[in-house]
N, C-alpha and C positions, 0 to 999 in steps of 0.2 A: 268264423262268424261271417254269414251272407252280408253285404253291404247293399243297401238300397240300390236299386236299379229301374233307370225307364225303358221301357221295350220302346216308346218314340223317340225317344232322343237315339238309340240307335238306328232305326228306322231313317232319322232324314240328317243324322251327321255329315255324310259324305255332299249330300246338293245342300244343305247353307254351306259346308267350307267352300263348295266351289262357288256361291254365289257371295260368300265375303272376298275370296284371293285378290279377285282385280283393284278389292280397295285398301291392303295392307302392302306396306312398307316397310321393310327393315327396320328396326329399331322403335316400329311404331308399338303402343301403348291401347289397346284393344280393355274394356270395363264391359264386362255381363254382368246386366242385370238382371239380375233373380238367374244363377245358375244352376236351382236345383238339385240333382245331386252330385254335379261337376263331372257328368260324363264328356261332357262338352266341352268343356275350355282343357280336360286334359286330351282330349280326341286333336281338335286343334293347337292346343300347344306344342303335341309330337310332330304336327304335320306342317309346322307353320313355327321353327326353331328359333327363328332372328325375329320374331314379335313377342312382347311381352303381355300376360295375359292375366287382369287383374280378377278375381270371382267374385260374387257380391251377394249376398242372400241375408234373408232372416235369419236371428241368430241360433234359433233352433236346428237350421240346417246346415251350419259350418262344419260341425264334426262330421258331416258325411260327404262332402267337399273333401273334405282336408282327409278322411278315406280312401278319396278316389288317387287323387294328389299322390298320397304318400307308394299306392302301387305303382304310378309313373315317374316319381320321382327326379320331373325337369325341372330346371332353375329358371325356365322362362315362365313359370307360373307365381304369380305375387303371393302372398299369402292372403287368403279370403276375407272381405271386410265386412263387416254386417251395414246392412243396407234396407230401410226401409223407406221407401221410394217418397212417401209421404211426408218422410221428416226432412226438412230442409235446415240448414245446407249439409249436401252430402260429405260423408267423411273423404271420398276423392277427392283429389285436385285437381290433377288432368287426367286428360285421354284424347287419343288423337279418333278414336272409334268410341259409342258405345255403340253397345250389341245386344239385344233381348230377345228371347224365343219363348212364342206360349204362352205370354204374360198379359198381352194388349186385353183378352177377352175373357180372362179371369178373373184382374182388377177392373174397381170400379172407372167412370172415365173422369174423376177427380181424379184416381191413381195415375189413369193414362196423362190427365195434364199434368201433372206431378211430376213426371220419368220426361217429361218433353222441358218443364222448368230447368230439372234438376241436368238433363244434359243439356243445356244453352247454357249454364253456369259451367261446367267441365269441356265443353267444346270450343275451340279457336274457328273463324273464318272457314277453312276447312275442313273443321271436324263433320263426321257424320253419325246421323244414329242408322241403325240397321235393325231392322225389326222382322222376326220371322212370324207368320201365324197365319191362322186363317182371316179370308176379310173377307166384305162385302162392296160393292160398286158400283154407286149410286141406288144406293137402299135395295141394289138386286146383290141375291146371294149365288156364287159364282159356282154352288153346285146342289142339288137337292138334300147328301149330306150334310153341307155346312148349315143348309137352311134349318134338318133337322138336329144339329148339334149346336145351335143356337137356340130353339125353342128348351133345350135338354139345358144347357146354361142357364138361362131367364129363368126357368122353373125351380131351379136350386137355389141361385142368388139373382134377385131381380134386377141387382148393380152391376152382373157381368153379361158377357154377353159377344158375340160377333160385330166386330169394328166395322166403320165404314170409311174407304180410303179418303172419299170426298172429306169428309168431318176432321178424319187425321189428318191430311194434308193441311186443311184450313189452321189448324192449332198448331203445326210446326211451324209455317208462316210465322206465325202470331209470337 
């Protein structure tokens, strides 16, 4: 049997690991949020052995998580927890990372403030969120694609949509 698969998450595996490495530590505790279908934390968990790496999705999509999981077969991967960014409080406790890809502009920015709540409850002083996607800066879209993959977003769901750093930044303060 095929197991689900994203052709992006292979596409930009390799530049988020190198732009997460300079911020994990051995022994550190890394939480994705919304993993998808765990191409990713088992991509990085091969590649990044001394971290541990917990998955976190809707529960609909565990079983194909825990598919991808059981072909790579490392013990530095937690078992996946369902996680829906909205319901507070999370079933995690800690993490010295969290980490989400893809997610900022497909939930709404209730959800965005949601995953910014829900990791300042799981973060210490040092912890960090890390977020990959596309964005905008200072209400300008930083390429004529994203400008037209945001009108393509707003037209499906009017709640989602292309982030703007300025607006992000201000809610992580917050």
């Amino acid at each position: 049997m095929n197991k689900p698969s994203s052709p992006s998450a292979d596409r930009n595996k390799e530049p988020i690991l190198s732009a997460l490495k300079p911020h994990l530590s051995d022994g550190f505790k890394v939480l994705e949020i919304g993993s998808g279908t765990g191409q990713h934390v088992c991509y990085f968990a091969q590649a990044c052995p001394n971290v541990n790496w917990q998955p976190s999705e809707l529960e609909a999509n565990i079983p194909v998580i825990r598919s991808w999981m059981a072909d790579y077969a490392l013990a530095n991967i937690l078992d996946p927890i369902v996680l829906d960014v909205d319901t507070q409080p999370w079933p995690a406790t800690s993490a010295n990372i969290c980490y989400t890809c893809n997610t900022f502009h497909i939930v709404s920015m209730a959800s965005v403030k949601s995953i910014f709540e829900g990791c300042a409850t799981l973060l210490d002083s040092t912890g960090k969120l890390c977020v990959y996607g596309p964005f905008s800066i200072d209400g300008e879209h930083t390429s004529a694609g994203n400008e037209a993959f945001d009108q393509q977003l707003r037209a499906s769901n009017p709640h989602s949509g292309i982030r703007d750093l300025t607006i992000l930044d201000s809610m992580a303060q917050q």
